[in-house]
N, C-alpha and C positions, 0 to 999 in steps of 0.2 A: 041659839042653836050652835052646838059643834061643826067646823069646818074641818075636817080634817084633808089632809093635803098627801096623796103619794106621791112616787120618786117618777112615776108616768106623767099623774096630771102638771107637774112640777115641770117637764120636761116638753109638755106638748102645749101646752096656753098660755104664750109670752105674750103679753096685750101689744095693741101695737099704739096704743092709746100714749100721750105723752104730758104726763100732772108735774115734772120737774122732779122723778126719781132718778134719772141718768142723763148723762152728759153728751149722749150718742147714739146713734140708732141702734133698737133691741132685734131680738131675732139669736136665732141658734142655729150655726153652722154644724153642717153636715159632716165631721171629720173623715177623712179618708186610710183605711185600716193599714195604708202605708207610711203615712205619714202622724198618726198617731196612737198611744197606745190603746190596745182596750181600756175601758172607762171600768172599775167596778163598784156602782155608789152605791150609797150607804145614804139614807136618809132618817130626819126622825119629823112629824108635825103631831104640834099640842094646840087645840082650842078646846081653851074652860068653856062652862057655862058663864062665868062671870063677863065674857069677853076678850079674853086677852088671848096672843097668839104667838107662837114660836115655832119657828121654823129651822132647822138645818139638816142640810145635804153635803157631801163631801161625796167626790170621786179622782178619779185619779192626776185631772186639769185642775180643779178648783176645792176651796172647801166654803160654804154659803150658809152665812146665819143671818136670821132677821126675827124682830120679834117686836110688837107693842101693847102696849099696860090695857088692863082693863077698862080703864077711863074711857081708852080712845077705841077699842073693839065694842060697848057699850052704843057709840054713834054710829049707825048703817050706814051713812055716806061717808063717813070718816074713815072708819073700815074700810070702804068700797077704797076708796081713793090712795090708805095704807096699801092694800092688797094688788093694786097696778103699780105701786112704786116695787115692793118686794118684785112681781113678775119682771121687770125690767130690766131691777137690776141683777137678777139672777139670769136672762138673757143675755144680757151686756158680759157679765162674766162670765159665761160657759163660752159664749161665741170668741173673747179676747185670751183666755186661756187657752183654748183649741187650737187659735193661731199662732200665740206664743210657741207652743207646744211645736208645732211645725215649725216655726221660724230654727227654734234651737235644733230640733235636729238635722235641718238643712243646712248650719254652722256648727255642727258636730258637738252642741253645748248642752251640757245638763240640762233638764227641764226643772225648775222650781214652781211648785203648785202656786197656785194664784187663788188668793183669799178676798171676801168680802163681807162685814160684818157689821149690821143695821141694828142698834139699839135704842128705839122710842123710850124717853120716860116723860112723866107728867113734872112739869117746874110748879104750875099753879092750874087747881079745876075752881073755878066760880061759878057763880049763878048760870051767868049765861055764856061763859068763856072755857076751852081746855086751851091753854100752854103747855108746849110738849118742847122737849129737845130731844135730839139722833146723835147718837156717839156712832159715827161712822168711824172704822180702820178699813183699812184696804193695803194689800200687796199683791205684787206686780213682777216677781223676780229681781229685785233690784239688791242691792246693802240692804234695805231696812225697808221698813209700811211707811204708809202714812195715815192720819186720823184729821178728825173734824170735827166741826159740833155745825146740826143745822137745827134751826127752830121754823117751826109750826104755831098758829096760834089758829082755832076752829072759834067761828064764831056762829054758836051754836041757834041765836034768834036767825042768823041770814043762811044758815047753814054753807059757811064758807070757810076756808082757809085763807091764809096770808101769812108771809112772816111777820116778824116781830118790828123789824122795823116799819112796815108800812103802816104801821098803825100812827105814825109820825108824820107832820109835814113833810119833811125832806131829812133825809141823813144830816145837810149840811144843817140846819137848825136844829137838832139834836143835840150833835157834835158842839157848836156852839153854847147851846142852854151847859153841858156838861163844865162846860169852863177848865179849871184844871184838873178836877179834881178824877178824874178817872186815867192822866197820867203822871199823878203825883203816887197813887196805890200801885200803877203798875211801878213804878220808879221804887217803891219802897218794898214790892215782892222780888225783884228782879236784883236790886241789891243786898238781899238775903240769898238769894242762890247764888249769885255771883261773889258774894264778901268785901265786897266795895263798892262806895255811892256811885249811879249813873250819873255820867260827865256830860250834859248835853253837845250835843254838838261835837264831841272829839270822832278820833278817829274807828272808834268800832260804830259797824253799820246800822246796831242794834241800841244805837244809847238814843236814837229818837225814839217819838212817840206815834206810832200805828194811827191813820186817819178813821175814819168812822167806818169807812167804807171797805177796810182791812179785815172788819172783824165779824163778828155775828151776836147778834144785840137777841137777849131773851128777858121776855117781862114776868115776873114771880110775884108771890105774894104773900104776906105774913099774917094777912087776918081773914083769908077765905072768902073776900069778897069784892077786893078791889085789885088791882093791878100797882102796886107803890114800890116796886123794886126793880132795877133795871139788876143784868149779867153780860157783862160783856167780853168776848172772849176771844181771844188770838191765839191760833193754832200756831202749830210747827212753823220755823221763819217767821213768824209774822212780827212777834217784838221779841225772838232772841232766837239763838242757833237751834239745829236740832237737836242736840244734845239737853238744852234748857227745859225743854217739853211746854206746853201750851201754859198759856198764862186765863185767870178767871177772874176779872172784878166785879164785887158785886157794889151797887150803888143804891142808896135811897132815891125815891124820887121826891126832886124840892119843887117848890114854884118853879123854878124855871125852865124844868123837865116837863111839865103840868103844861106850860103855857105851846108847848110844842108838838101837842098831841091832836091829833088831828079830830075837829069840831064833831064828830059823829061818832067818836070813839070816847068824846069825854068824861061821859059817865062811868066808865068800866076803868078809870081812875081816880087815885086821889094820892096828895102830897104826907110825906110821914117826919113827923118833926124830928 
């Protein structure tokens, strides 16, 4: 069934529900016509038949895109649970732009529109699994956005979500089973954008190696049926300046990746030689 979404219902049904789409309480303030400008938004919303869903609005505080794959609009509670994160965070942003929007003209300062931009894609669909990752960007009036990768993993028999790492013992036995080898690739891509080897331990901030708990771990798959690839991924700062831009390994998984996975999830993997 087509949902199609206007720049009303968009504006009037911010859940108050909280699945881990924002960082803060949602809700949309009420601007005051002195303190900020009229608004004149512009919206556009697409749902296929197949599923899938896109959304953007843009008015004179904000401009607001979110959208995800058919894969994951196919799932009703998945959807359901997409579609409170979208309300959220398109709350969150209308309400901190409004105030931005006040703060700057009560310090006599430009007002820079404030962006938010949510794209779901599918990493790996299986039997009974979707792995999804969000390429979040976000701006805030500042020099420059910022971006992110978050992962989703629906597990379609419990009908639940998790990320990616807790399908794991512990971060710290992950980290672990990975041994060197996920900072020896970042060491080997970091010194092709840089032009010279990573020195450990010297004096740039950025010549260690990011702990497990730095990054955001997504599980992929190469034969449609199992879970054998890890992704691991470190945003802006995380292992290099902002000018470096985010760094992505992707990793087999060996026995000793295998052995760390947590006993109820074992089946929905296997090791790739």
């Amino acid at each position: 069934m087509m949902r199609m979404l206007s720049v009303l219902a968009l504006a009037a049904t911010i859940s108050a529900c909280n699945l881990g789409g924002g960082d803060s309480p949602d809700g949309t303030a009420t601007p005051s016509p002195a303190a900020t400008a009229t608004p004149t938004p512009t919206a556009t919303a697409r749902a296929t038949s197949n599923g899938a869903r896109s959304v953007s609005e843009e008015t004179d505080d904000f401009l607001f895109e979110y959208s995800y794959p058919a894969e994951a609009g196919r799932i009703a509670e998945l959807a359901s649970q997409l579609d409170v994160m979208l309300e959220q965070q398109r709350g969150q942003l209308a309400e901190e732009s409004q105030d931005a929007r006040r703060a700057a003209r009560a310090d006599g300062f430009p007002y820079n529109k404030h962006s938010y931009t949510s794209e779901w894609k599918v990493v790996a669909a299986l039997p009974g699994w979707l792995s999804l990752s969000n390429d979040v960007a976000t701006y805030s009036g500042g020099a420059h956005g910022n971006y992110d990768l978050q992962s989703l993993v629906w597990d379609k028999t419990k009908g639940e979500s998790r990320k990616a790492i807790d399908l794991f013992v512990s971060p710290e036995a992950l980290e672990k089973a990975l041994g060197d080898r996920f900072c020896d690739e970042l060491n080997r891509q970091r010194a092709k954008r840089r032009g010279a080897p990573v020195v450990k331990g010297g004096d740039d901030p950025f010549s260690d190696c990011p702990g497990i708990k730095e990054l955001t771990v997504l599980v992929g798959s190469n034969n449609g049926r199992t879970f054998n690839r890890l992704t691991l991924y470190a945003g802006p700062y995380v292992a290099g300046p902002y000018a470096e831009g985010a760094y992505k390994v992707n990793l087999s998984i060996n026995r000793a990746i295998l052995d760390t996975v947590k006993p109820e999830f074992r089946e929905a993997f296997s090791a790739r030689n």
